[in-house]
KOLBA-331659 format. One line per 10 residues: number of its first residue (from 1); for each residue x, y, z of C-alpha. Coordinates in steps of 0.1 Angstrom, whole numbers, always signed. Example, Ala and Ser with C-alpha at 12.3 -4.5 7.8 and 13.67 -1.06 7.14 Angstrom:
BEGIN
1) +123 -45 +78; +137 -11 +71
***
This chain:
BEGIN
1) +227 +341 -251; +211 +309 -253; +231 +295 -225; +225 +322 -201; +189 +322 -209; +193 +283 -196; +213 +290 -173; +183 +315 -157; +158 +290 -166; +170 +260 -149
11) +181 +279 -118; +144 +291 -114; +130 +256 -116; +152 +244 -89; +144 +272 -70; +104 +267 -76; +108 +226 -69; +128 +233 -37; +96 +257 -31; +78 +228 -33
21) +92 +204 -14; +94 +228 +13; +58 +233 +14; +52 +197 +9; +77 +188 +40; +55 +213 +61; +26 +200 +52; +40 +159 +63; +51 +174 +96; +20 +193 +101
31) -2 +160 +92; +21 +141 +113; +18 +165 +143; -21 +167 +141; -19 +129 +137; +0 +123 +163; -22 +145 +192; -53 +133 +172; -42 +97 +185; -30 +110 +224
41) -64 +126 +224; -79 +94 +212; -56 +74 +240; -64 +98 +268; -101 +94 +257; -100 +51 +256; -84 +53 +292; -105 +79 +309; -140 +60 +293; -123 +27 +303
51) -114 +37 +339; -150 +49 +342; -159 +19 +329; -141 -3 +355; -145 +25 +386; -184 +18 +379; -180 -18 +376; -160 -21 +406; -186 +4 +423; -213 -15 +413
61) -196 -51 +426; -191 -34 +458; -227 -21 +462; -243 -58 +449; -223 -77 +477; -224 -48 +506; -266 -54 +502; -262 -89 +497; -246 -88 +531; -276 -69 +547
71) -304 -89 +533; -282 -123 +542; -280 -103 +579; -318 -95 +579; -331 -128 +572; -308 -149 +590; -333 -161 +618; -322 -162 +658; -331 -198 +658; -304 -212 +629
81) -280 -223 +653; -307 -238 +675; -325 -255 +646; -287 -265 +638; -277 -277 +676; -310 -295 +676; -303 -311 +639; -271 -326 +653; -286 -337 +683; -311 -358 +665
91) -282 -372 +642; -260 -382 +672; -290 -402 +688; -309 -415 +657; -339 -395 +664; -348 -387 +631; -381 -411 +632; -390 -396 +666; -383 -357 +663; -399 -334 +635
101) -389 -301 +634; -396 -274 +611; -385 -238 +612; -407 -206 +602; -397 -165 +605; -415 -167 +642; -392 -195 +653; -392 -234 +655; -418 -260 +660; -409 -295 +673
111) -427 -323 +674; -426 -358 +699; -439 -392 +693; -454 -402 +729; -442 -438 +728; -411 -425 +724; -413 -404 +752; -433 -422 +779; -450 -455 +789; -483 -456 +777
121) -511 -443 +801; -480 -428 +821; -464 -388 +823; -425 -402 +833; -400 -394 +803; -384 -424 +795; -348 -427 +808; -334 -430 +771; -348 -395 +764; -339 -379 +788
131) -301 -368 +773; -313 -356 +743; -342 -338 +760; -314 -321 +778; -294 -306 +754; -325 -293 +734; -331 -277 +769; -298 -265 +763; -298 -253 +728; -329 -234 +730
141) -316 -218 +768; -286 -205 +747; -308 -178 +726; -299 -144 +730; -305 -111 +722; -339 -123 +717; -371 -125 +730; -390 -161 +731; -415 -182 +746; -411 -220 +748
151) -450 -233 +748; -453 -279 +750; -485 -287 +739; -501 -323 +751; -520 -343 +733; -536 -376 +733; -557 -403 +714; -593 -408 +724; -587 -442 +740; -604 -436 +776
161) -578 -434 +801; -576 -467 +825; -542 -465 +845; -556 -453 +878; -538 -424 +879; -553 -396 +859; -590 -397 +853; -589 -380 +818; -570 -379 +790; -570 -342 +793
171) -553 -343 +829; -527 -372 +813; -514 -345 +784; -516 -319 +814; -490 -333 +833; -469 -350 +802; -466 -313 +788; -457 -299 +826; -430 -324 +833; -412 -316 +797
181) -416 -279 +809; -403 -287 +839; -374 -308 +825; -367 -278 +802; -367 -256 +834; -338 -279 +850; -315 -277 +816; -314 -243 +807; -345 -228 +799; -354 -199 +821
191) -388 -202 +838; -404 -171 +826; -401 -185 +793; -415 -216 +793; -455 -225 +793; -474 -258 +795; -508 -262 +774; -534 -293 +773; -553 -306 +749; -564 -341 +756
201) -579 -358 +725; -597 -321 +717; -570 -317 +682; -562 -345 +666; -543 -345 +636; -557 -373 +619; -591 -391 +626; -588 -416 +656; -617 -434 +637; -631 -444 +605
211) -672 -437 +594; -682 -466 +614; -665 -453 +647; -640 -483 +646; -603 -469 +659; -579 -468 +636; -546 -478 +656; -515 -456 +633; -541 -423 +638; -545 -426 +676
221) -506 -438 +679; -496 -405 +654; -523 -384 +673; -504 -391 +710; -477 -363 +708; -458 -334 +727; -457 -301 +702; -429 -276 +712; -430 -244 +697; -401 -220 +704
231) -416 -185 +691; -402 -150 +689; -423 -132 +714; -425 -96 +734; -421 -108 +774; -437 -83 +795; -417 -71 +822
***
């Protein structure tokens, strides 16, 4: 009796612990299953954030240089490459003493010494400006696509003119500024284009004298000049 009642005992505890285990193996392969999409899901998650992340980064990088390339293009002026041409041209001839230029958004402005450019008291260019007078002619004649008027201002000192030839200082800077026109007119600058204006002594830059009317010789030499202004403009038919 007492064995079989073992017997039946220890049968029904196996039987309840393989129960067990049974329950307990289901429950490790459910927890590994919901582990195991829990991390997919948490994979496909990283990836699709991270590939949004990068799209919109590359999107962004994309947009930042196709606007950089528009506002570059916008305010690119039409007369770089003519300030440029003009740059070198002063380089090659050492003319960096003689020729100031400055450039704005309505164009360029140049600016001649007139002792470099003529005899004093006379309206001939000087031989050895001639050649680089020429291909400034040249680079400014190359514009296109835009619209723009060439104006050479004259000016002069307030020495009263004595060379026989012109009998004001006004008519002097007249035909100075006329023959650079017409100098511009012969190397590439079309005629419509082009302007001459005088000023005689009338705008000086800097006094020609001091309080007691004596003349001070660097104003009235820095005051004789020829001004070119190359300016975007709206020809009229």
């Amino acid at each position: 009796m007492f064995n079989q009642s073992s017997s039946r005992k220890d049968t029904l505890q196996a039987q309840n612990a393989g129960k067990t285990m049974l329950v307990a193996g289901v429950d490790l392969h459910l927890s590994l299953q919901v582990g195991y999409w829990l991390s997919i899901m948490q994979i496909s998650h990283y990836d699709r954030k991270t590939n949004e992340e990068t799209n919109k980064a590359r999107f962004e990088e994309i947009q930042s240089s196709i606007q950089g390339s528009l506002l570059k293009k916008e305010h690119v002026s039409p007369f770089t490459e003519v300030r440029e041409r003009i740059e070198r041209t002063k380089e090659e001839n050492d003319l960096h003493d003689i020729i100031e230029m400055q450039e704005d958004a309505m164009g360029i402005r140049l600016e001649f010494s007139s002792s470099h450019l003529y005899e004093l008291g006379s309206a001939e260019i000087r031989n050895q400006m001639r050649g680089p007078l020429a291909l400034i002619g040249q680079s400014i004649g190359d514009l296109h696509n835009v619209d723009y008027l060439v104006e050479v201002e004259g000016h002069t000192d307030d020495i009263p003119i004595r060379s026989g030839i012109y009998d004001s200082n006004w008519e002097l800077s007249a035909h100075r500024a006329t023959n650079v026109v017409r100098y511009f007119s012969e190397n590439g600058i079309p005629q419509n284009r082009l302007r001459a204006v005088a000023y005689g002594e009338s705008r000086p830059k800097v006094p020609n004298r001091d309080e007691n009317g004596n003349p001070i010789a660097e104003n009235q030499a820095e005051n004789r000049r020829i001004v070119v202004h190359v300016r975007r403009v709206r020809l009229s038919d």
